[in-house]
N, C-alpha and C positions, 0 to 999 in steps of 0.2 A: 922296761921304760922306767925311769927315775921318779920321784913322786913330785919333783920341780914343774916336769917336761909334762907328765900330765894336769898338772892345775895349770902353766901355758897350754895345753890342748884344750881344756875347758873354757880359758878365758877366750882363746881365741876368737870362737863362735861370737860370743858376746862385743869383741870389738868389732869384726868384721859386719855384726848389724849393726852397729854405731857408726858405723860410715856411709852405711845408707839409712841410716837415720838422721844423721845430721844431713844429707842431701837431701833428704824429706825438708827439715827445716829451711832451707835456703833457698828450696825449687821454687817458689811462689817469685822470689825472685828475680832469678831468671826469666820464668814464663811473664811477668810483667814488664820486665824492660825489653824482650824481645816483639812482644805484642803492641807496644807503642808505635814500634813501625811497619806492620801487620796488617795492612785494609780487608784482611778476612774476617778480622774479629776486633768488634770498636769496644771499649771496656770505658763507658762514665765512672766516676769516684766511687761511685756505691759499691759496683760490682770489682771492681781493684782493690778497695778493702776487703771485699767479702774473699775474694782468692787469696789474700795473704792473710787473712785472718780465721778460717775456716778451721785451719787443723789443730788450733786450741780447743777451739766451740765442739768439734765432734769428738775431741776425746775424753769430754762428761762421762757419756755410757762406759768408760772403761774403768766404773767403782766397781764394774763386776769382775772383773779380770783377776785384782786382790782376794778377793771370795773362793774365785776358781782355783787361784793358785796355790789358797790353803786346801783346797777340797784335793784336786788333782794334781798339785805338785807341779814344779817350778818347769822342769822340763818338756811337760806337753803344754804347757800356758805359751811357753819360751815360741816351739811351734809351730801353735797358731798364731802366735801376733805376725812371727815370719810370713807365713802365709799372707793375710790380710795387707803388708807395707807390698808386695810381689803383685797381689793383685793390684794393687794403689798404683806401681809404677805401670802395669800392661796399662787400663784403663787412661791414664792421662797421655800416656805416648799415642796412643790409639784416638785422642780427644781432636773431635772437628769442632765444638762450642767451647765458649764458658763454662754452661753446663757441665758439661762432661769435665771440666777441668776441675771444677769444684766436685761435682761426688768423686774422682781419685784424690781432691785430697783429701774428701771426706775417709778415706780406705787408708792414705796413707796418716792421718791423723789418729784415728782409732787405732792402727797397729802402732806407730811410733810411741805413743804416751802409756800406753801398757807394756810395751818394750825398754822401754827407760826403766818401769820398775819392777817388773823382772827380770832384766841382767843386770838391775845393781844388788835385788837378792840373790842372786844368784853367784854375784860375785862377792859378796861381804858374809853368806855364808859357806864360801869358799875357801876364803884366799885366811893366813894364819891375819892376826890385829897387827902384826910390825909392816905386811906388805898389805894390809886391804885396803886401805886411803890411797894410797900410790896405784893400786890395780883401777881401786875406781874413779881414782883420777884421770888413769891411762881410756878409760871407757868416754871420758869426756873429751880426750885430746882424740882420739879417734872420730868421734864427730865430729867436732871441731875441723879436721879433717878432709871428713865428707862434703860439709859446707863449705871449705872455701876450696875444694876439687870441684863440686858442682857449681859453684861461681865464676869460675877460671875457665870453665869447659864453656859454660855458657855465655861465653863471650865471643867466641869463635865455633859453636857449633847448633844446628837448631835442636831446641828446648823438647821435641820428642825424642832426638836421638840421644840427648840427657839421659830422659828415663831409662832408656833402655840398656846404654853403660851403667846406669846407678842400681840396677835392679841384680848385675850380677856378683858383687858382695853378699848381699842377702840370702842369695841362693847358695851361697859355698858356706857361710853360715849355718843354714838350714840341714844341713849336711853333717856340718857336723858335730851337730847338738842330737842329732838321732844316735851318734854314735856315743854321747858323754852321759856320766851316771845323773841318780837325781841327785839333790844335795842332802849331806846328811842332816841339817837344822831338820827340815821335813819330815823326813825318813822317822828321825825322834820323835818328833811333834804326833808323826801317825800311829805312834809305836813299834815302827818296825826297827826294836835294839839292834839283832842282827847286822838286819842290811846297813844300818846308820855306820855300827863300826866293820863291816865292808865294804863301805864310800870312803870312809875318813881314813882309814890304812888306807885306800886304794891313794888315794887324792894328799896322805901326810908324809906316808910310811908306816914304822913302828918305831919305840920307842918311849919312853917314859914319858916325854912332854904329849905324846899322841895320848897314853892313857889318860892320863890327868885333862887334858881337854875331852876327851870322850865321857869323862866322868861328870865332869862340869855340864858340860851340853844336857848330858842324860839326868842329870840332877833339875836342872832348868824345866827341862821337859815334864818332868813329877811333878814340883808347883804349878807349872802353869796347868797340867789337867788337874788337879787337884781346886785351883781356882774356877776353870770351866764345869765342873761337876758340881763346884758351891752355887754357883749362879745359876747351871739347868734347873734347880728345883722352881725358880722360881718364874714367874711366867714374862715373858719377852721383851716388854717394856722396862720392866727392873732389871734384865739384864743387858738392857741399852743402858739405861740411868747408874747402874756400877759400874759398867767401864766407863763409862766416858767421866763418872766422877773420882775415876782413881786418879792421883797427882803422877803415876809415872803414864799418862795417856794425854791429859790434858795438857801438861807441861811440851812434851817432843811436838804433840799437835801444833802448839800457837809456837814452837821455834821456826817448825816447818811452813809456818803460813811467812809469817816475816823474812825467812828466806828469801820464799817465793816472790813476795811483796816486794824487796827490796832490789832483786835478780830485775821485774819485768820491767818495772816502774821505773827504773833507772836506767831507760833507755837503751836495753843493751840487744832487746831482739829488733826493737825500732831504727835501732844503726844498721843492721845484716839486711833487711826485707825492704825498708825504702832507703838505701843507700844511696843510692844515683838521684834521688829527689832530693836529700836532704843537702848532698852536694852539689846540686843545681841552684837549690838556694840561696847555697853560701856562697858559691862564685860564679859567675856567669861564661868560663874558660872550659868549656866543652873537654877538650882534649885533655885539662886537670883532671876532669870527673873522672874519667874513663879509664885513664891509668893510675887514680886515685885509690878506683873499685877494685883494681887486682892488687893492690898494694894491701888494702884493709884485710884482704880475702886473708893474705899470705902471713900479716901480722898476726890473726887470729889463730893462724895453727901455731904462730911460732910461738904467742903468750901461752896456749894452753900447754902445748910441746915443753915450756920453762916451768910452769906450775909444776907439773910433774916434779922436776927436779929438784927446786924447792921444798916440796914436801918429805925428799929425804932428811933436809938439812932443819928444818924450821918446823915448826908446830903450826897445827892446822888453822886456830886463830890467828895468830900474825900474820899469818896471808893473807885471809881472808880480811880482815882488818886492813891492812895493807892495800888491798885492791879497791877496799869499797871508800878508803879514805881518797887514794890518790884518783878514782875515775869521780867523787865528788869535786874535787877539786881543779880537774880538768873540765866537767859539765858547768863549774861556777864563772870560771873561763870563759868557755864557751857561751855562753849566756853572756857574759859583758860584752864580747866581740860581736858577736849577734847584734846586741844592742847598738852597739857604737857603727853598726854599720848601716841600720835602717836613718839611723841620725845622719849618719854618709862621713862620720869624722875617720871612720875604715872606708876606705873605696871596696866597694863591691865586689871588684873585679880580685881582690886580695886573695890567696891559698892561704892563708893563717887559721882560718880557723878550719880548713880539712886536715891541717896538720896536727888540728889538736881533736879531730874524730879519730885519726889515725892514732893518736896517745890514750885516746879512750878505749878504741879496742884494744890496744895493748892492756892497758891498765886494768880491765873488766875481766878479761882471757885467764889471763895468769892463775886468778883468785876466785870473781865471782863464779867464772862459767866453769872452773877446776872442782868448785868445794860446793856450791848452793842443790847440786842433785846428790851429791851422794851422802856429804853429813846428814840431810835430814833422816835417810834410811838404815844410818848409822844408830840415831837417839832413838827411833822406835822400836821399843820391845817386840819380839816374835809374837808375843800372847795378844798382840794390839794390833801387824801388820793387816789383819782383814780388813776392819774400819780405819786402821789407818793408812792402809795404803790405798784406799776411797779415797779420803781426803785429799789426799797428795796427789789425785791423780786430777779430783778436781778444782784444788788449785792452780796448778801448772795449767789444764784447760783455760779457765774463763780466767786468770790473768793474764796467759798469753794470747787471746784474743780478744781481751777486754783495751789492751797497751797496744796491738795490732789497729783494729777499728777504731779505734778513737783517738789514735796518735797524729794520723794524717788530717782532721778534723782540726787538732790543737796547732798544725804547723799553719790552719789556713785562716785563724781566728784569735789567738794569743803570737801567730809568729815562732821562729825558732830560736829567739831569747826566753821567751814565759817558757815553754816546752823544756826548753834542757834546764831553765831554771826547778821549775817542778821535778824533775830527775835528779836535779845537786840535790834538794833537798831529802826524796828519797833516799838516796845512798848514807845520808849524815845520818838518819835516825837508821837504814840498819845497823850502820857503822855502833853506834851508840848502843843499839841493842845487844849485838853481838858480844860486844865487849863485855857487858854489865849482865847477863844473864846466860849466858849458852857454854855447857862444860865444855873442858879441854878433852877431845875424845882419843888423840892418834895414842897407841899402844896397848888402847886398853877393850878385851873383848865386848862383843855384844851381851856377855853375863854383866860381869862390871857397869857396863855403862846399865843396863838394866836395873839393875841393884841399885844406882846413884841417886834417880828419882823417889824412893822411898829414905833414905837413908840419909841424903845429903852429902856422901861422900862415897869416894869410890873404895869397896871393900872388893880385896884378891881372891881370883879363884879358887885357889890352896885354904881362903877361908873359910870359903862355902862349902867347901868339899868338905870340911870335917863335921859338918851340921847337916848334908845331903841324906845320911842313913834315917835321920829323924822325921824327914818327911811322907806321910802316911799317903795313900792312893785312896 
């Protein structure tokens, strides 16, 4: 087998739970438009936020999963989260309450959000720096994916038989991550030389470009236990207080919060989860909505499907930039129209402004939902990923159900002008941020970028490597 056909064997795993991970995302969805016309189960506002908002809030607990996954390694972490999203779908399929539909997605929220960042480590330290942005971009278009197949199904089939189609990607998944090595970043990290360069041959080949990254990696790996050996001496508190006050920990942390900040805030999981409400609002043509919602589903796979390809062509900022400019700009839109219709100088009955949620998912797809999960795991140094993959995971938590529960409140109290207006504005200041402080990362390894936060600038691995002998264990 080729050393190509095995890193596609490895990634596989990783997309095929991206597709029932993105169904995770979208099912709250489904179960709530199909339960509207349900006299089995009456759901007030409190409890319809609490089911679409649930599987942010429960994946807090998964700061331990980053821990585990230094401890135990990416492969049995990878797993169990499989496990937990498998139970998450039997349980909701099987669900006669509310209840019951909320703890599945309590199961499926806990394994999705630790699954997100163990297949994007797992994929970045995988895949060589010219194809890892594009691999874990492809992880995003795969969910992408998943949500808008679980949208599309759920319009023509009941919302348990959902589950139970969406539970069978995970499974063939699970399968065949039993069969795929661990990664080598780990493997170094734990000290086992060896096996590191019989994953990385397995997973590169050989070759001179294989050495010189094996040497790099294995160089990496020497400072950073050399930095964890400086800090044991000291006792627990001081070695919280020295990472989190080194500039290359601090720095990736607050990139990755404004990300995240700028992804939820800017209404982009608030258009997937209350769709059909938001398009109920804005026209009162029933049969617009309906075939509106399968239009959005389809757009969404198709922007992330083109990010992809973009990111052959174009550098990772200009998209990104690009995206968050042109869905500010559509949400500003959207907001005046909004306005001018409560005023009535728009007739109500207008599709204009579904036309321009339709231009938002596009415009969001492409860039944000391509680039906002995987750069941040890009900027975090290996020696940081424990506490910082904590972070990241509860970020993504309580902003994605922080923008969930309190979104449907803002449509029913400021209206759906003030709401997208508060989301144009989001998008402008990530836009502004990104710009103004966040490196250019495509091409260049997780050493490199590492090295950048101290340094200032990105220094070659060929540089490092001639200074690697000098560092002492």
């Amino acid at each position: 087998m080729k050393p190509f056909i095995r890193q596609i064997f490895v990634a596989s795993s990783q997309q095929l739970a991206a597709v029932s991970v993105g169904a995770v995302i979208a099912y709250p969805n489904v179960v709530l438009e199909q339960l509207r016309s349900e006299a089995s189960m009456i759901l007030d506002m409190d409890l319809r936020t609490w089911i679409g908002s649930t599987h942010g809030l429960v994946g807090i607990p998964c700061i331990l999963m980053p821990t585990f996954m230094q401890w135990r390694g990416r492969k049995l972490s990878f797993i169990l989260t499989c496990l937990l999203i498998i139970i998450g779908w039997a349980w909701t399929a099987a669900a006669s309450n509310a209840t019951h539909i909320i703890i599945g997605e309590c199961f499926h929220g806990l394994g999705a959000h630790s699954l997100v960042i163990v297949s994007n480590c797992v994929i970045s330290e995988t895949f060589l720096p010219n194809i890892r942005t594009v691999t874990m971009a492809t992880y995003t278009v795969s969910q992408s994916f998943g949500m808008s197949m679980v949208s599309i199904i759920g319009r023509f089939v009941h919302w348990k038989t959902v589950g139970w189609i969406m539970s069978v990607p995970i499974l063939v998944a699970l399968l065949i991550s039993c069969m795929s090595p661990e990664t080598p970043s780990w493997l170094a990290w734990k000290g086992y030389d060896d096996k590191c360069a019989k994953a990385l041959k397995w997973l590169r080949g050989t070759g001179d470009d294989v050495e010189r990254e094996l040497n790099a990696l294995l160089c990496t790996q020497k400072e950073n236990k050399a930095f964890t050996k400086s800090i044991r001496k000291r006792n627990n508190f001081k070695d919280f207080l020295t990472q989190i006050s080194r500039r290359d920990f601090y720095v990736p942390t607050l990139h990755t919060f404004v990300y995240f900040w700028t992804f939820y805030w800017s209404g982009t999981m608030v258009v997937i989860i209350y769709a059909m409400e938001i398009i109920r609002k804005s026209t009162s043509n029933e049969t617009a909505a309906f075939y509106c919602m399968i239009f959005v589903d389809i757009v969404l796979f198709i922007g992330c499907l083109s990010g992809t390809f973009l990111l052959n062509s174009f550098k990772n900022k200009s998209i990104l930039l690009t995206s968050q400019i042109s869905s500010a700009t559509i949400l500003l839109i959207s907001a005046v129209t909004s306005y001018l219709q409560t005023k009535e100088v728009i007739s109500k009955d207008s599709i204009f402004l579904v036309y321009l949620i339709v231009g938002f998912v596009l415009s969001y797809s492409f860039g944000m939902s391509t680039l906002t999960f995987s750069m941040p795991i890009e900027l975090m140094p290996l020696k940081h990923r424990g506490i910082g993959g904590a972070l990241y995971v509860i970020f993504i938590g309580t902003l994605h159900s922080a923008s969930l529960k309190i979104s449907p409140y803002m449509f029913l109290y400021i209206d759906l002008w003030g709401t997208f207006l508060i989301y144009a504005i989001n998008a402008m200041f990530g836009a502004y941020y990104v710009h103004t402080y966040v490196p250019e990362t495509k091409g260049r390894s997780l050493h490199e970028i590492e090295r950048y936060y101290n340094s200032g600038r990105f220094i070659t691995d060929e540089k490092d490597n001639e200074n690697c002998e000098n560092i002492s264990l």
